[in-house]
C-alpha positions as CSV (number, residue, x, y, z in Angstrom):
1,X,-9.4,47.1,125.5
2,X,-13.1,47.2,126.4
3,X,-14.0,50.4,127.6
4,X,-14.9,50.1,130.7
5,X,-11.5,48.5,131.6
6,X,-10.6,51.5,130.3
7,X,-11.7,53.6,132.1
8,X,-11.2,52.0,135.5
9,X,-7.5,51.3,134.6
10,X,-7.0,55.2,134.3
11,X,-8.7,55.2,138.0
12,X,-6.7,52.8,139.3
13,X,-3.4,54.3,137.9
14,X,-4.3,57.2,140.0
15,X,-5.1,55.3,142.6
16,X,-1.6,53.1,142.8
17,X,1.2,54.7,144.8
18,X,4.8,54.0,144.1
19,X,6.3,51.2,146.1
20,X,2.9,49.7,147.3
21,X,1.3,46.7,145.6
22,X,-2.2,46.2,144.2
23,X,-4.3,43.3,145.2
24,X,-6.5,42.5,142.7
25,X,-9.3,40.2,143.1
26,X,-10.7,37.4,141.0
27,X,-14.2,38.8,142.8
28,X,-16.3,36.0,141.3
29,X,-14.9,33.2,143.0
30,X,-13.8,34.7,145.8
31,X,-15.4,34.3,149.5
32,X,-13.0,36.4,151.5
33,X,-13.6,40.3,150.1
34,X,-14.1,41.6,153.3
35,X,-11.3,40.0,155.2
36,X,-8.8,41.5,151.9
37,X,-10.4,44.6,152.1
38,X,-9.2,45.2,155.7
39,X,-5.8,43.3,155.2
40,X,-5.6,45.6,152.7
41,X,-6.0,48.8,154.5
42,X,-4.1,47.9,157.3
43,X,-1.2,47.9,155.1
44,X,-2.4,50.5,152.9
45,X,-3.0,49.0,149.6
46,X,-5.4,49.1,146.5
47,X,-8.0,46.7,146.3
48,X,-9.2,46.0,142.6
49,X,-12.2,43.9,142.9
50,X,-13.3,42.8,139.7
51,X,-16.5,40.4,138.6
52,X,-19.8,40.7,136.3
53,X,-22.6,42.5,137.4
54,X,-24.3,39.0,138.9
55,X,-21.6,39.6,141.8
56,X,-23.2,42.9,143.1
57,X,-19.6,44.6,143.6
58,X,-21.7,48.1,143.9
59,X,-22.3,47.8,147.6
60,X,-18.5,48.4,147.6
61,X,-18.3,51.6,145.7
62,X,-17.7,54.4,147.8
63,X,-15.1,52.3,149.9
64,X,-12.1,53.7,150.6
65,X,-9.2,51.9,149.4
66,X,-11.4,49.8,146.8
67,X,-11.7,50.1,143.5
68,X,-14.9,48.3,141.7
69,X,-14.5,46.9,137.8
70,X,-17.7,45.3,136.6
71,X,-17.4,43.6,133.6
72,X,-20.2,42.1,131.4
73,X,-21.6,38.5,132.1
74,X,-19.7,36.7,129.0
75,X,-17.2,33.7,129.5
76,X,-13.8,34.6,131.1
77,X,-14.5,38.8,130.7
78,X,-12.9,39.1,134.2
79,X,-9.9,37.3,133.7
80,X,-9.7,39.5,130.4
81,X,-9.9,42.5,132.8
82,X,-7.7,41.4,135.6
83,X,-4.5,40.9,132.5
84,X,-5.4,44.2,131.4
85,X,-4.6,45.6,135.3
86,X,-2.1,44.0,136.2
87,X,1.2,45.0,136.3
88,X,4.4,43.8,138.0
89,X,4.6,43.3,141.9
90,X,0.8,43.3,142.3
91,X,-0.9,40.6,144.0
92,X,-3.7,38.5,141.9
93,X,-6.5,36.7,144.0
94,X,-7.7,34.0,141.9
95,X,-8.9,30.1,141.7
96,X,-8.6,29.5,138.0
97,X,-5.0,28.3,137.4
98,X,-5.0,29.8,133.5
99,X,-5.7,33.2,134.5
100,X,-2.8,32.4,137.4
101,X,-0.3,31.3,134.6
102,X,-1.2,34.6,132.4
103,X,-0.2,36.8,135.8
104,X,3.0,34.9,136.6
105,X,3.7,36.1,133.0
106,X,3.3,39.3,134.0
107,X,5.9,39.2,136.8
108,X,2.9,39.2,139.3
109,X,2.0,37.2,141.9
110,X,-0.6,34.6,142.0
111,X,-2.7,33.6,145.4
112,X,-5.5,31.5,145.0
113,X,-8.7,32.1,147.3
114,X,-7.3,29.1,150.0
115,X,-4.0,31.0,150.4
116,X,-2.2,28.6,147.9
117,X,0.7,30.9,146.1
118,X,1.1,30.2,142.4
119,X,4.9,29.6,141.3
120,X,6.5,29.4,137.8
121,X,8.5,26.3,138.4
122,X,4.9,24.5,139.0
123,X,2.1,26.0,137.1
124,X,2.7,24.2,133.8
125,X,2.0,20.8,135.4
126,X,-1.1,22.5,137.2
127,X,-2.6,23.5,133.6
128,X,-1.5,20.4,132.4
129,X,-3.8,18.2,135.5
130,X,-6.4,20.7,134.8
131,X,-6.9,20.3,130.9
132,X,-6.8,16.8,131.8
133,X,-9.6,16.9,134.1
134,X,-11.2,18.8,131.4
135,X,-10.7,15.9,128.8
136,X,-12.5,13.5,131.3
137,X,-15.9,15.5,131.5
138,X,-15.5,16.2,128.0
139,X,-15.5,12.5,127.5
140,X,-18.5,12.1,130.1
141,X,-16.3,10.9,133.1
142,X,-16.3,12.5,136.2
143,X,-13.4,14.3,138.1
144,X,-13.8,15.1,141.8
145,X,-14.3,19.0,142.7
146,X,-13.0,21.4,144.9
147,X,-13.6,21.1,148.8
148,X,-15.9,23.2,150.9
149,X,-14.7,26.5,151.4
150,X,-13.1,26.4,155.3
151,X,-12.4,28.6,158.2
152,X,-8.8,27.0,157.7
153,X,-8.8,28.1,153.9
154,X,-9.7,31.3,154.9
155,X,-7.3,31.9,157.5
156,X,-4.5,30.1,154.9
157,X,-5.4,33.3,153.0
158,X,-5.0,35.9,154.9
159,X,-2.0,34.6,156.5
160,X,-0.4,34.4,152.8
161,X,-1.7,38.0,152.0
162,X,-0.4,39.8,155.1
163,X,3.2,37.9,154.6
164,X,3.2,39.2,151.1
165,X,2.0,42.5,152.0
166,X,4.9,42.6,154.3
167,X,7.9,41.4,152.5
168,X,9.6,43.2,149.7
């Protein structure tokens, strides 16, 4: 385990309370910090927010109720982090469906930044559409990309974090 991960998971283990989930955040891809952060708080729970050092995640150190993990620039070093942290119950904020499979693993759950939550029963046939897409640029098609970011999405996700903030 690298050693900054390390290190931050010891803080963050003091940081967990019994009973309360973590919300972890896929930081890099992730619009909405702010509006998790105070969900968050208002039901007092851990924020993990965890990205390279291109994201500038310092100008949340200090905040209370937030932890910061900054990992080194190299391909998929936060998603590397993120399985290291997470543990059963906590809630993953991510847009990359293979890190969302590796959580569901885990006995986590999976929200994507547009307030879509990840389940078992349908995340094989989501890698599977994504490696496909993959192929197609590989082979010098062209797949269509994600949407503009919305005030809808953004609303989506909040509503999905508070109602799983508030169930069991």
């Amino acid at each position: 385990m690298p050693e900054i991960v390390s290190s931050a998971l010891s803080i963050i283990n003091e940081s967990r309370r019994p009973g309360r989930r973590s919300i972890i955040v896929d930081a890099d891809a992730c619009p909405a910090l702010n509006d998790i952060i105070k969900i968050a708080r208002a039901h007092d729970s851990l924020v993990v927010l965890v990205g390279n050092e291109t994201q500038n995640l310092t100008r949340f150190q200090g905040t209370s109720g937030v932890a910061v993990v900054e990992v080194a620039s190299e391909r998929d070093a936060a998603d590397y982090a993120i399985v290291s942290l997470v543990t059963a119950n906590d809630i993953v904020i991510t847009g990359d469906i293979g890190l969302a499979s590796l959580v569901l693993s885990k006995e986590a759950i999976a929200i994507s930044a547009r307030g879509k939550i990840y389940n078992q029963a349908t995340i094989d046939s989501e890698l599977f559409l994504r490696h496909e897409g993959q192929r197609i640029r590989r082979a010098g098609g062209r797949t269509k990309g994600p949407s503009a970011y919305t005030h809808r999405d953004k609303r989506h996700l909040i509503e999905a974090l508070a109602g799983l903030l508030t169930r069991d």
